[in-house]
N, C-alpha and C positions, 0 to 999 in steps of 0.2 A: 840605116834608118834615117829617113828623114827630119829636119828639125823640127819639134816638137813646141809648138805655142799656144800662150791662152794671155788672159787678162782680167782682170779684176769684174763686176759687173756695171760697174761707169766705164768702162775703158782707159780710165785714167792712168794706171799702172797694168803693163802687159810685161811680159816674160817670153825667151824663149830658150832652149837648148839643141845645140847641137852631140849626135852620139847617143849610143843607146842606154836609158837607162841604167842606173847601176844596181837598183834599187826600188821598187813599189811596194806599198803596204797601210793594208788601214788598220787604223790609228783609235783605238779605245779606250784609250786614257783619258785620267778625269781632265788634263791639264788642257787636251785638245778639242774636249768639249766644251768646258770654260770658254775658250778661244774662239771658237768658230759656232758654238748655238746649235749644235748638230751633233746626232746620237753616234758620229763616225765620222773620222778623216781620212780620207785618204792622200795618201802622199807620194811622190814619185821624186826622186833621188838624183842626182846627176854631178860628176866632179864639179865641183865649183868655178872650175876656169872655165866652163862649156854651157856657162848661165849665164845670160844677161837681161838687163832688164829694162825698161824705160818706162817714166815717169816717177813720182814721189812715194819713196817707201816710208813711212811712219815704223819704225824699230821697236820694239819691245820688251824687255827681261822675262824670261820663262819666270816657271816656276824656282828653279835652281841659277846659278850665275853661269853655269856654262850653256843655255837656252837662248837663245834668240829668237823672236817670230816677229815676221816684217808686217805692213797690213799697207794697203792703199791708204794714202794721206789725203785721197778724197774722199770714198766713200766709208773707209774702214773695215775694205773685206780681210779676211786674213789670208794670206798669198804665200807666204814664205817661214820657212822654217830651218835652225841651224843648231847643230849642238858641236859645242868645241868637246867632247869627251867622246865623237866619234871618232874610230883607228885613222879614216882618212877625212878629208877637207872636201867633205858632200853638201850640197846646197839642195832640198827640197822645196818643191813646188807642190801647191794644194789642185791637186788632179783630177778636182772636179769643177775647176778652173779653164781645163786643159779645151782648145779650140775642138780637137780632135779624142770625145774620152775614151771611145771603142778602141784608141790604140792603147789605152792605157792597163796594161796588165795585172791586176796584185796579187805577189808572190804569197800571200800568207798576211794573218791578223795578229798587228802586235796588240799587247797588254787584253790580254783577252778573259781574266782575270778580272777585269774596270769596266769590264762591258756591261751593258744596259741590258737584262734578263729577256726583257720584250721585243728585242729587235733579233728579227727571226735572220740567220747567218745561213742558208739552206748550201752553201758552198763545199768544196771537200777540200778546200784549203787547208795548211797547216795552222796550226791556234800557238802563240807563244804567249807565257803569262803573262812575262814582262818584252823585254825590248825583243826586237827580231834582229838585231846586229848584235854584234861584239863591240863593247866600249872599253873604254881607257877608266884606269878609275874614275868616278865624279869626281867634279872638281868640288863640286859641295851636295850633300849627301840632299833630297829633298824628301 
C-alpha cells in the first residue's frame, strides 16, 4: 500500500503514513463528537513510528488522562488521536482528512451504543457498543 496522506483544511498541519493500516473505524462516542462537531468520526490507525506529521499540532487531554487528541494550531481542525490504554503504540489519523478517502476502508463502528438515533448506518458492518479494540485497563475510568 502506498503512503497514505491528508491535511488539516488550511493545509497548515498535513500527516502522512507509510504501511497498511492497522486499524479503521467510525467513531460514535459522545467524546468524538464533542471534538470534531460531527455525528461521526472516522478514524484510521497506524503504528505510531509509521506517522509523521508537519506543521503545528495544538494537543489536547481527552476526556480520561490516557486520551490525547492533536488539532491544527491554525485552524483547529481535529487531526489526531491517541490513547495510551491501547495494547499497542497506534497513532490515529481523522480519515476524512485523508487526501485519498476511497482508500479508506472502516472495519466496523465503535461505541455504537452513543450513536445519534437519526443518522441512518445503512452498512452491514459490525456495530460494537463500546470500543472496537482490546485495551489495557484505563488508566482513569471516565
Amino acid at each position: 500500500m502506498k503512503s497514505l496522506t491528508g491535511e488539516c483544511p488550511c493545509g497548515s498541519l498535513s500527516f502522512g503514513a507509510s504501511g497498511p493500516a492497522v486499524w479503521t473505524v467510525f467513531c460514535h462516542c459522545t467524546e468524538c463528537r464533542d471534538w470534531s462537531g460531527s455525528p461521526l468520526s472516522l478514524w484510521v490507525g497506524f503504528p505510531s513510528e509509521s506517522v509523521v506529521f508537519g506543521g503545528w499540532i495544538l494537543w489536547r487531554p481527552g476526556k480520561s488522562i490516557d486520551v490525547m487528541r492533536g488539532f491544527c494550531g491554525k485552524c483547529g481542525a481535529a487531526v489526531i488521536y491517541r490513547d495510551r490504554s491501547m495494547l499497542q503504540e497506534e497513532t490515529y489519523v481523522n480519515g476524512l482528512l485523508v487526501h485519498e478517502p476511497d482508500r479508506v476502508k472502516p472495519a466496523g463502528h465503535a461505541f455504537w451504543r452513543e450513536r445519534i438515533s437519526y443518522i441512518a448506518c445503512s452498512d452491514d458492518l459490525p456495530r460494537w457498543e463500546g470500543y472496537s479494540r482490546a485495551r489495557r485497563l484505563r488508566l482513569v475510568e471516565s
